[in-house]
C-alpha positions as CSV (number, residue, x, y, z in Angstrom):
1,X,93.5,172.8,173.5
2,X,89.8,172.8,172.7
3,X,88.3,175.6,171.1
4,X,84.7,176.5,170.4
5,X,85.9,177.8,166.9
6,X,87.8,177.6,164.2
7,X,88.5,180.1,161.0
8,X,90.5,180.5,158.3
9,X,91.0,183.9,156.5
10,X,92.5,183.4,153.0
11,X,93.8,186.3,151.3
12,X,95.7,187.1,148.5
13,X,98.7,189.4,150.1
14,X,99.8,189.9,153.7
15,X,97.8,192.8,155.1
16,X,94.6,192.3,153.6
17,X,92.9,190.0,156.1
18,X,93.6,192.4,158.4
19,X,92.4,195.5,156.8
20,X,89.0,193.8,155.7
21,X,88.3,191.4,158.5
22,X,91.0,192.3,161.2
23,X,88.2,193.6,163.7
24,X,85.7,190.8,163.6
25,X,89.2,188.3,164.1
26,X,90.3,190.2,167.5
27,X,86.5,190.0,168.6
28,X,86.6,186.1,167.7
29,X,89.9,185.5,169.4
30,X,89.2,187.7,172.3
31,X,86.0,184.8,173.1
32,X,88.2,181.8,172.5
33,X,88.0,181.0,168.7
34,X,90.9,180.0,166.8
35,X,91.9,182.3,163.9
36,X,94.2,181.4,161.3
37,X,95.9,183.8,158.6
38,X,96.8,182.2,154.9
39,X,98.5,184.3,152.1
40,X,99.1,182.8,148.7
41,X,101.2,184.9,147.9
42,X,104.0,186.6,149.6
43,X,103.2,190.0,148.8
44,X,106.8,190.7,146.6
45,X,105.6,193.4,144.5
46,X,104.3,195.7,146.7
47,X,106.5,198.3,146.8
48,X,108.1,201.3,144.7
49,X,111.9,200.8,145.9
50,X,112.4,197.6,147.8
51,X,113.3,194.6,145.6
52,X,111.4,191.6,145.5
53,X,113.4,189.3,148.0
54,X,114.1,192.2,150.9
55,X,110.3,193.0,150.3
56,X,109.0,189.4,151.1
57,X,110.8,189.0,154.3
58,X,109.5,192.3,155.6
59,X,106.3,191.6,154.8
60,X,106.5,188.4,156.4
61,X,107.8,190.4,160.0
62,X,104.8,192.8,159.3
63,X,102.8,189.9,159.3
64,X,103.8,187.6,162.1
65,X,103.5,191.2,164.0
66,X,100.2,191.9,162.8
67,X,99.4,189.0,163.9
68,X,100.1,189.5,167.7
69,X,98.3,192.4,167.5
70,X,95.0,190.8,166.5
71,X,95.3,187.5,168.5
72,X,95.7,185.4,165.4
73,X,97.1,181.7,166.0
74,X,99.0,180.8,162.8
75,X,100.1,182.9,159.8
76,X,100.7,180.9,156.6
77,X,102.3,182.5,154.1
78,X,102.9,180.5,150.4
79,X,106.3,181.4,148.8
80,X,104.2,182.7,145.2
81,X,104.9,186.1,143.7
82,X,102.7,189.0,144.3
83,X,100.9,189.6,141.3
84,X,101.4,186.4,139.7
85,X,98.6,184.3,141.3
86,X,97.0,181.8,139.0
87,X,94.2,179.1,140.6
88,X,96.1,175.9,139.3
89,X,96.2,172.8,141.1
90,X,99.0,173.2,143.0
91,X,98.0,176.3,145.2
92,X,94.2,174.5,145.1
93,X,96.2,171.7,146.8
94,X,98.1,173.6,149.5
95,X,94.2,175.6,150.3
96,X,92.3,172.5,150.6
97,X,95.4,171.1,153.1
98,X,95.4,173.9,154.8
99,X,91.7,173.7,156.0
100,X,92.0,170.4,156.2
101,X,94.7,171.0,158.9
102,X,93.2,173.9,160.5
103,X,90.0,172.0,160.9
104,X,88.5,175.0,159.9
105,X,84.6,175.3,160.4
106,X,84.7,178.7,158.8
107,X,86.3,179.9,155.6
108,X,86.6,183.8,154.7
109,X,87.8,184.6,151.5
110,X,87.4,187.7,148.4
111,X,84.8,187.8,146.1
112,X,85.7,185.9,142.7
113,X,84.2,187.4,139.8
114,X,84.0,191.3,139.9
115,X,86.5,193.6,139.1
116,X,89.8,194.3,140.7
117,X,93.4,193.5,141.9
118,X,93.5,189.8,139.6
119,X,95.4,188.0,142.7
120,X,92.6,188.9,145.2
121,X,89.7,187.2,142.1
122,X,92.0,184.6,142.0
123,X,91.9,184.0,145.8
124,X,88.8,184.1,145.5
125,X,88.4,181.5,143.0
126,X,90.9,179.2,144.6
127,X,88.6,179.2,147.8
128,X,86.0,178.2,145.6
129,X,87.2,175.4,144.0
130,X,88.9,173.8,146.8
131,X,85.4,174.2,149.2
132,X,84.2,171.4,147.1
133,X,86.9,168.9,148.1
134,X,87.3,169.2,151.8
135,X,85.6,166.1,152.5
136,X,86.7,164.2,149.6
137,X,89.5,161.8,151.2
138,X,90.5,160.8,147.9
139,X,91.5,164.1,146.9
140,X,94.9,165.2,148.9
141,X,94.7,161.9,151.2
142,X,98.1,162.7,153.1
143,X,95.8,165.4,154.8
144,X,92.4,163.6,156.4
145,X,89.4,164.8,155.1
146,X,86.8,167.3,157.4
147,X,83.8,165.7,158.5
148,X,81.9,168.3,157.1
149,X,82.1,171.2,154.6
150,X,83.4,174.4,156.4
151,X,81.1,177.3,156.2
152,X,82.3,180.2,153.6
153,X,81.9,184.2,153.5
154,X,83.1,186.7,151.3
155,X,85.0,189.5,152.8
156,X,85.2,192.8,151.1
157,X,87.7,194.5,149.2
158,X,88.4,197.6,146.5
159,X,86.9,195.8,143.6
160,X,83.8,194.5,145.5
161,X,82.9,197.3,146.9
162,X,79.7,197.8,144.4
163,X,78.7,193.8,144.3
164,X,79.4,192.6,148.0
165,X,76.5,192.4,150.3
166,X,76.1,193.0,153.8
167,X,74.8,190.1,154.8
168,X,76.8,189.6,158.2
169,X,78.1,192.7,159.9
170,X,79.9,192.6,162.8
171,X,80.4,196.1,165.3
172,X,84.2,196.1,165.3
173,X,84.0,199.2,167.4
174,X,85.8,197.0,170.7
175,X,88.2,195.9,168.5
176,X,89.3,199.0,166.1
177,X,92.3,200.1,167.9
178,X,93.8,196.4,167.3
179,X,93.1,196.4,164.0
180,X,94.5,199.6,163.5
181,X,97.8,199.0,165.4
182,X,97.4,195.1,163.0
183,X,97.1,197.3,159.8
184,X,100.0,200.1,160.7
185,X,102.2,196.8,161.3
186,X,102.9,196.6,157.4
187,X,104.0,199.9,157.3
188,X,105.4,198.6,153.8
189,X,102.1,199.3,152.5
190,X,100.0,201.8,154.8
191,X,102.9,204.3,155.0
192,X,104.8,203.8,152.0
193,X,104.0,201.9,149.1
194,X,99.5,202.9,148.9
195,X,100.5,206.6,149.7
196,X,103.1,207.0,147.1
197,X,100.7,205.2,144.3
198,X,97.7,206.9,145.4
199,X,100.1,210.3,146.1
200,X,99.8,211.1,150.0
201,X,103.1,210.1,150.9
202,X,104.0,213.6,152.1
203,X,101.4,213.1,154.9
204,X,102.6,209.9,155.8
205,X,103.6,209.6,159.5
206,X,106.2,209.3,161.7
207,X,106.4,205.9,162.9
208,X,106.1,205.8,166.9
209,X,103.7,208.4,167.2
210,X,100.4,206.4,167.3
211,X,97.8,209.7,167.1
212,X,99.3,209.8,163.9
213,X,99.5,206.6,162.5
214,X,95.8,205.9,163.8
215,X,94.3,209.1,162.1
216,X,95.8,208.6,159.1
217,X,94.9,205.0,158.8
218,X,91.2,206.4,158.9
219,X,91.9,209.1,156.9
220,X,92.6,207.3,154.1
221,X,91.2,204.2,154.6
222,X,87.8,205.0,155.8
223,X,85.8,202.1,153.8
224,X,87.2,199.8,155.9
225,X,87.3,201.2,158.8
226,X,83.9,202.8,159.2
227,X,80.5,201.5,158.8
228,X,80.0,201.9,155.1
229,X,75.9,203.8,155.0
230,X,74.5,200.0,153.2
231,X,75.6,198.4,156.7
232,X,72.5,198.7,159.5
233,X,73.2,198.7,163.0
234,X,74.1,201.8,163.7
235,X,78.0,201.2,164.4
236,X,81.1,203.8,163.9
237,X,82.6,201.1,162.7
238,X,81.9,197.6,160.9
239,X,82.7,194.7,159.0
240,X,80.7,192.5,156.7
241,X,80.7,189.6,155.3
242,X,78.8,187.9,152.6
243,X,77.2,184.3,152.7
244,X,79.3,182.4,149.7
245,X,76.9,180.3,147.2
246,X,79.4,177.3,147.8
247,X,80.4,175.3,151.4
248,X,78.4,174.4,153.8
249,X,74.9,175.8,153.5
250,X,74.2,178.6,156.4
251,X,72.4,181.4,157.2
252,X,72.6,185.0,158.2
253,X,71.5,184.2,161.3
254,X,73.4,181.0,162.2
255,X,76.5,182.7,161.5
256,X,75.6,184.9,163.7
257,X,75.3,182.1,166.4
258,X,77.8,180.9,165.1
259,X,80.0,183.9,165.9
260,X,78.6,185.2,169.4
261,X,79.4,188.9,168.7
């Protein structure tokens, strides 16, 4: 199957692509594009009761679910623990493959040097690094080399929130309900393991009734859900992303060509 599109959202954990970039991904998928999900790690720590082994194949259901939800093609899912993510060669390796696969002509990835969950910087950094070699056949030559460097953005996340700029927002008003019903899928960490760290879990909801579920998403998660005030437009709700200073070279404005939102 052709598609006019092809991106790759790398994250640290399962749930954070779709908590930070969820919206723009159903909007992309709804036109056609081809949106592909990649954790390196597989989100084992994330929990105050469940140990690591039971945890990692929930989280893997909640993503594959998630995943429906938002329209998302492929959900990759490296077998590192949660909180252990180091940017050696070996995960570099399995990033730059995986682009190579997905033929990806955009990359979407954290922010690499500010403060913050260490897995997500290291994410970050991975992306980084591997940009550089996407079209270097000699580098991973089982895996054939893209014609040309993928375009990369910077999504944002807790630790960015005072460095990232909005230099691509997308109106994810269409598409907030999906990424709501995406993020309430890993009910591991929106219903049990974030509230009981952050001390909420009292008002956490039944599951099955959706009024619920929804409000307290935005309750509690309103940076990225609602149009933070540095975003223009004018939307309830946004996303943004930030032009990386590696990959292909771009522009706000091709992007948003590029995109067709």
């Amino acid at each position: 199957m052709s598609y006019p599109l092809k991106v790759l959202v790398v994250e640290a954990h399962p749930d954070e692509a779709e908590m930070y970039a969820g919206g723009t991904m159903r909007r992309l998928a709804d036109r056609g594009v081809a949106v592909k999900f990649m954790s390196l790690t597989n989100g084992d720590a994330g929990h105050y009761q469940m140990d690591r082994e039971p945890l990692k194949r929930r989280r893997a259901r909640e993503a594959y679910t998630a995943a429906r939800h938002l329209g998302v093609l492929d959900y990759e899912i490296l077998d590192n623990h949660d909180g252990e993510l180091m940017p050696d060669l070996a995960v570099r390796t399995a990033v730059i493959s995986s682009i190579r696969r997905w033929q990806a002509d955009v990359v979407i990835t954290f922010h690499d040097e500010c403060p913050g969950h260490l897995d997500n910087r290291a994410a970050g950094r991975i992306v980084r690094e591997a940009s550089g070699f996407c079209t270097n056949g000699n580098i991973c030559p089982e895996v054939p080399p893209l014609a040309q460097a993928p375009i990369c953005l910077k999504m944002i996340d807790y630790g960015s929130l005072d460095v990232h700029q909005h230099d691509v927002v997308i109106d994810v008003g269409p598409s907030i309900d999906a990424k709501l019903k995406a993020c309430a899928a890993h009910a591991t960490q929106f219903y049990e393991f974030a509230p009981f760290e952050r001390g909420f879990i009292d008002e956490a909801p039944t599951i099955g009734n959706w009024a619920a579920e929804r409000a307290f998403i935005l309750k509690y998660w309103p940076e990225f859900m609602y149009a933070l005030p540095a975003m223009s437009g004018g939307h309830q709700f946004a996303e943004s992303f930030q032009l990386a200073d590696y990959g292909r070279k771009t522009s706000v404005e091709d992007v948003l060509k590029l995109f067709a939102l």
